[in-house]
C-alpha positions as CSV (number, residue, x, y, z in Angstrom):
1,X,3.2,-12.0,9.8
2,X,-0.1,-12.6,10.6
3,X,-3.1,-11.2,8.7
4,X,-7.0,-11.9,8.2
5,X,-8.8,-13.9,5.8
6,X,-12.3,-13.2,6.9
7,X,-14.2,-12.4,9.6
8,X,-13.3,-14.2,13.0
9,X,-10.3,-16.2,11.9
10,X,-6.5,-15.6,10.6
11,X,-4.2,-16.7,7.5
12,X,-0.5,-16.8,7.9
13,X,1.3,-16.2,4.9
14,X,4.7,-15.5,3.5
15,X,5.4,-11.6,3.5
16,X,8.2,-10.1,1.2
17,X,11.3,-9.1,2.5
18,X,10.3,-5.0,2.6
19,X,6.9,-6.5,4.5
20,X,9.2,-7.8,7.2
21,X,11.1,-4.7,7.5
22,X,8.0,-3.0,7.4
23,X,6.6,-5.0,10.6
24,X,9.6,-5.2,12.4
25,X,11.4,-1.8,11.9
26,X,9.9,0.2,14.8
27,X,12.0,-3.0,17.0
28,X,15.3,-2.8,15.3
29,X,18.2,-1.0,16.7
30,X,19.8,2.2,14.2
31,X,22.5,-0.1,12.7
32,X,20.3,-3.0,12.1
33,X,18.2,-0.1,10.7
34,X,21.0,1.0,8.5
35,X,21.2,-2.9,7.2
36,X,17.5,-3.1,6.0
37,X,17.7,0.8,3.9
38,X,20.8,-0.2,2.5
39,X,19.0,-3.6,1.1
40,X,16.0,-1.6,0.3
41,X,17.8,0.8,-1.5
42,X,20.7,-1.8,-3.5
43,X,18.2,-4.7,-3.9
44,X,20.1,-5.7,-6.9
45,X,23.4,-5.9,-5.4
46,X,21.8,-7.4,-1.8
47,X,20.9,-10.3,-4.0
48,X,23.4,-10.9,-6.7
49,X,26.9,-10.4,-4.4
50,X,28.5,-12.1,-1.9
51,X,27.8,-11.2,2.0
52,X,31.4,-9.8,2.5
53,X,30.8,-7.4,-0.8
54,X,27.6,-6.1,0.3
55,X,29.2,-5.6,3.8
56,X,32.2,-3.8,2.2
57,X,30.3,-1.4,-0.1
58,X,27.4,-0.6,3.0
59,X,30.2,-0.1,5.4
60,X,28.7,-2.5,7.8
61,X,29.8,-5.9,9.2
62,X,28.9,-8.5,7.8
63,X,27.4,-9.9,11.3
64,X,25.3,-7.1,11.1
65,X,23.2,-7.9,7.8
66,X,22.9,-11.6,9.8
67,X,21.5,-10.1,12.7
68,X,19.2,-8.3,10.5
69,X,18.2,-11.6,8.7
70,X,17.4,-13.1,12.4
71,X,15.6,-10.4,13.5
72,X,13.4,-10.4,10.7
73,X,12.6,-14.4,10.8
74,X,14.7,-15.7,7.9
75,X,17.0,-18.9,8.6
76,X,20.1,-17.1,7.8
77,X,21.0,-13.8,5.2
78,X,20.7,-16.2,2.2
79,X,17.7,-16.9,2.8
80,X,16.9,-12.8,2.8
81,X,18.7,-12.6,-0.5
82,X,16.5,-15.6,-1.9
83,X,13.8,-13.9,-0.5
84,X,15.0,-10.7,-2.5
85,X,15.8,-12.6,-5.4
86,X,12.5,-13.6,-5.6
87,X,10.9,-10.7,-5.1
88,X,13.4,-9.4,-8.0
89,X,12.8,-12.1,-10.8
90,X,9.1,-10.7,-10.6
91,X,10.3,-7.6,-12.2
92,X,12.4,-8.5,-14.6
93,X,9.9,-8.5,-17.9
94,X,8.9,-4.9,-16.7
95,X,12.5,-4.0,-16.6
96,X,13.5,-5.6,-19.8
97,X,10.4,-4.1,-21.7
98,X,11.3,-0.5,-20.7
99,X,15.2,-1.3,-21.6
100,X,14.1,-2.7,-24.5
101,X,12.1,0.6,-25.6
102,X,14.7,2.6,-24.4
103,X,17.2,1.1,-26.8
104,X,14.7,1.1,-30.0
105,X,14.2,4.5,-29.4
106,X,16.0,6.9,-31.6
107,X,19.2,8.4,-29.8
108,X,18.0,11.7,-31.1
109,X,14.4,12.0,-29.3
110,X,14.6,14.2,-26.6
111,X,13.4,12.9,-23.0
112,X,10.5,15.3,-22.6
113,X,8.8,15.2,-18.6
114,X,5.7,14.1,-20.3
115,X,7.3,11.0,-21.2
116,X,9.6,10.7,-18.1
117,X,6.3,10.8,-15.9
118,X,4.9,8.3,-18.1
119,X,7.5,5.4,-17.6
120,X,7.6,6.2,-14.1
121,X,4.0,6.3,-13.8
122,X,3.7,2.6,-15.9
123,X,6.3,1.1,-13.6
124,X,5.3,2.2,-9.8
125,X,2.0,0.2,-11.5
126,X,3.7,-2.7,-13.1
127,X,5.9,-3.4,-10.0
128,X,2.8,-2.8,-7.9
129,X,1.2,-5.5,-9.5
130,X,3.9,-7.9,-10.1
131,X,5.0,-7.9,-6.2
132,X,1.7,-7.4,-4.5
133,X,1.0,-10.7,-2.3
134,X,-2.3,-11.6,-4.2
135,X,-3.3,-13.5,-0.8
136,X,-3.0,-10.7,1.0
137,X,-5.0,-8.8,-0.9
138,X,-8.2,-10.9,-1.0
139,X,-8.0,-11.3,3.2
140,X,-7.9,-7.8,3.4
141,X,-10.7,-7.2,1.1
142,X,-12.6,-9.9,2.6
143,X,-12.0,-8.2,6.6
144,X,-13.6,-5.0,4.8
145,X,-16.2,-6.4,3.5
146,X,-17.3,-8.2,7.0
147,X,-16.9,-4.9,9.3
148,X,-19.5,-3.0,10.5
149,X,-17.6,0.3,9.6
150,X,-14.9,1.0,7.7
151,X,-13.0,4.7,8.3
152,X,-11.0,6.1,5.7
153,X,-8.3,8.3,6.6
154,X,-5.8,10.5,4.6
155,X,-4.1,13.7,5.5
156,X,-1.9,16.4,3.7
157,X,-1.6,14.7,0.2
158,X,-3.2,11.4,0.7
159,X,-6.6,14.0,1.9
160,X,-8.0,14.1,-1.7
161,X,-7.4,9.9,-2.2
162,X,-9.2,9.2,1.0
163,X,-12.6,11.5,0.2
164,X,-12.4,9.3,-4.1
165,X,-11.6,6.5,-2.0
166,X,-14.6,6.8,0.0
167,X,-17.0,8.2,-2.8
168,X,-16.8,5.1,-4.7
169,X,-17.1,3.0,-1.5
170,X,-20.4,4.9,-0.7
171,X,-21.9,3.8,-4.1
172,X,-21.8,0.2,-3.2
173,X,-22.2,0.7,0.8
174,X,-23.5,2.7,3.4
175,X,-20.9,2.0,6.1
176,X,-17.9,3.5,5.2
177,X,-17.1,6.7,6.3
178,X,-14.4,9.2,5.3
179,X,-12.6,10.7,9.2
180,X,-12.7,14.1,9.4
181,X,-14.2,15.3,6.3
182,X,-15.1,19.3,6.0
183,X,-13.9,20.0,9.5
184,X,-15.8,16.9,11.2
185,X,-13.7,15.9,14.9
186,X,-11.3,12.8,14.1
187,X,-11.6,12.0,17.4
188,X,-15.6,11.7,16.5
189,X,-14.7,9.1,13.6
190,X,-13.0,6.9,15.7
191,X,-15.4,6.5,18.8
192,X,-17.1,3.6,19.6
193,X,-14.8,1.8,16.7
194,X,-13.6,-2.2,17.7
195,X,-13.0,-5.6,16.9
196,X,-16.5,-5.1,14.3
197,X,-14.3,-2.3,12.4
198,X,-11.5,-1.3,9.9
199,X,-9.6,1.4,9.5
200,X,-8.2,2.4,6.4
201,X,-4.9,4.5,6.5
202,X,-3.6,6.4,3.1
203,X,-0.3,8.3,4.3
204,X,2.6,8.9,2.1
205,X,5.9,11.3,3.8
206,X,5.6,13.7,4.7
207,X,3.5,11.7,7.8
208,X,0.5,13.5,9.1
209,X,1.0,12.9,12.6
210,X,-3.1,12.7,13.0
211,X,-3.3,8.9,10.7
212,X,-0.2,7.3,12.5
213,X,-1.8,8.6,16.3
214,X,-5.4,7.1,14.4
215,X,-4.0,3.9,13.3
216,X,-2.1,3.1,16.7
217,X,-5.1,4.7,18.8
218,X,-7.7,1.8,16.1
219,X,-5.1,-0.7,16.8
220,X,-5.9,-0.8,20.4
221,X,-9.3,-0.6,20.3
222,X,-9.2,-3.8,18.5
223,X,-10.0,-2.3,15.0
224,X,-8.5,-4.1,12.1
225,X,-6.0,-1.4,10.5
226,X,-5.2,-1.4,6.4
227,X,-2.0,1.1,5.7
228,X,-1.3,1.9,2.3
229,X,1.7,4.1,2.4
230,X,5.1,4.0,0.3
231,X,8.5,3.2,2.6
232,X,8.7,0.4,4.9
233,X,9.8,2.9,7.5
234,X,6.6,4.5,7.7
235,X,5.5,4.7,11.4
236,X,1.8,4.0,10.6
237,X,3.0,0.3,9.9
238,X,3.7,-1.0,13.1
239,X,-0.2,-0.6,13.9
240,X,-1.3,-2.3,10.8
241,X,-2.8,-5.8,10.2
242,X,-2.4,-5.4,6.5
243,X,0.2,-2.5,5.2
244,X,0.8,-2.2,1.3
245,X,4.1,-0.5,0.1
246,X,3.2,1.0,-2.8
247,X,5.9,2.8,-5.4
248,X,5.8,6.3,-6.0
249,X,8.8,7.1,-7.8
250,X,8.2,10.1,-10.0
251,X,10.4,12.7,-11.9
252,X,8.5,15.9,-10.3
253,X,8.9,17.2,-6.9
254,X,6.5,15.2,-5.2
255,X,5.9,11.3,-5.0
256,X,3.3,9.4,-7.2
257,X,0.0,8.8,-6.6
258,X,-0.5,6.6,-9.6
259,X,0.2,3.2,-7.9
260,X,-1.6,4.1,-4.6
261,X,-5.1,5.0,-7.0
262,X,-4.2,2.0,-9.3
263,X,-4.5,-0.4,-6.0
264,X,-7.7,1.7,-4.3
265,X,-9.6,1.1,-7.5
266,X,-8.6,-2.7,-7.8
267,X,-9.4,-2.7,-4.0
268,X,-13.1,-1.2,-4.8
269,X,-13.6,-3.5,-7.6
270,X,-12.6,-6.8,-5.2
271,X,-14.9,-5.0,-2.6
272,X,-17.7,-4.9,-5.2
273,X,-17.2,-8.3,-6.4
274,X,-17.7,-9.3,-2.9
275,X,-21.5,-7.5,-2.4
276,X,-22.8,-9.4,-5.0
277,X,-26.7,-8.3,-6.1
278,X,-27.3,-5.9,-3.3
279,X,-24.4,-3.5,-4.1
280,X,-25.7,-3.0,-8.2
281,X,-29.2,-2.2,-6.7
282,X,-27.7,0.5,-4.2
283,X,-25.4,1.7,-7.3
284,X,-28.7,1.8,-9.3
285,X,-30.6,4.0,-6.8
286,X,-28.2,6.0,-6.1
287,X,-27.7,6.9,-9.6
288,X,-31.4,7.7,-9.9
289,X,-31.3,9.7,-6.4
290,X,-28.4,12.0,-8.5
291,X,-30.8,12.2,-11.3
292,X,-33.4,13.2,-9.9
293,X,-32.0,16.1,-7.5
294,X,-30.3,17.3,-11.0
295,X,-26.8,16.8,-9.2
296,X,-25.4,15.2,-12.7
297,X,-26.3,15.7,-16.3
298,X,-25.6,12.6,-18.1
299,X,-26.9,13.2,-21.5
300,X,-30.3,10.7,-21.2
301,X,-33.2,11.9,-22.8
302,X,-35.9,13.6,-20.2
């Protein structure tokens, strides 16, 4: 997997096994397809039992989980379950902290949804952060930072991230633009977009069919796509440069946000860290624009 570090040139790096599936899923036939959410959805037992177990229990043949490990670059399927092994052992303080809780808790507190969306919601965040490819990140960031324009796209759900995601990117620059805000033509946001560009894709499923057609339409106009959605099977990812699976497992009817604004803010930060001296003197004026056309009240003296 390929993926920029800045401007004009390219870092290859080591992507996690759900990154792989990610990339390559679109390409796989259905039973190789059936391999890869079966190991997404028994990591534990993908990397802790034998090849013939995991095969018995899926239902599959074993040759099937190697094809899987062939089409998606690995040596051989033990290197997959190293690769998942790895990926595992990052966890494993964040599982055995909330275990740990779980067990010092008395037996006769009742599980209230308050504090079932509060694990989940400390979780999606600590596994964010503990399998995130930290490389990744910064080219990412950097590629945003260099582009002449950066579109920000969310539909259905994701609509509300993508307009906070782009009103904090407007305090620090001017070039950043949120597609088809209040009505505004999508088709408008993405004309005249290229190689100078980003596009910056927030989609959780249900897909809205409008960012996966943007992100493939960006991809070949030569824009430099970022997804940020939750399931390697999203069909947004097969356009993307950089794609970020972020969890969202929650106890209510619909998935989390938590993770996905958890990784926007860090992103904003980074993006911030990045415009140095001239971003603070935009945030500053802007703030004193807001002042002055009394669009906040922030309890200075007059």
């Amino acid at each position: 997997m390929k993926r920029f570090l800045s401007e004009g040139s390219l870092i290859a790096m080591e992507p996690s096994f759900e990154h792989r599936l990610a990339d390559g899923y679109g390409k796989l036939s259905a039973r190789l397809k059936e391999a890869g959410d079966y190991l997404v959805g028994h990591p534990i037992d993908a990397a802790t039992r034998s090849l013939r177990s995991v095969a018995d229990e899926s239902g599959l043949a074993p040759a099937t989980f190697t094809r899987l490990a062939k089409a998606l670059d690995y040596e051989n399927f033990e290197a997959l379950r190293e690769s998942m092994r790895a990926q595992i052992g990052r966890r494993v303080t964040s599982f055995a902290s909330r275990a740990d809780a779980l067990q010092r808790a008395p037996s006769e507190e009742p599980g209230t949804l308050l504090q079932r969306n509060r694990d989940a919601a400390v979780a999606n965040i600590e596994n964010l952060a503990s399998e995130i490819d930290g490389a990744q990140l910064d080219a990412t960031v950097a590629r945003l930072c260099h582009a002449r324009r950066v579109v920000v796209m969310g539909g259905l759900g994701s609509t509300g991230i993508a307009e906070y995601s782009t009103y904090m990117a407007n305090f620090l620059a001017e070039n950043w633009q949120q597609a088809g805000r209040m009505g505004a033509s999508l088709g408008s946001a993405l004309c005249g977009l290229d190689e100078r560009d980003a596009l910056f894709v927030i989609t959780k499923p249900p897909y809205a069919r409008a960012s996966i057609q943007a992100a493939e339409m960006a991809r070949a106009q030569g824009v430099f796509v970022v997804v940020v959605t939750d399931s390697h099977t999203c069909p947004a990812l097969r356009a993307a440069h950089s794609g970020f699976i972020v969890p969202s497992d929650s106890p209510n009817f619909f998935s989390s946000y938590v993770a996905t604004l958890f990784l926007i803010e860090t992103i904003m930060a980074m993006v911030a860290r990045h415009a140095g001296p001239e971003a603070t003197r935009r945030i500053a004026e802007v703030e004193r624009r807001n002042r002055d056309l009394e669009e906040v009240i922030d309890g200075r003296p007059a």
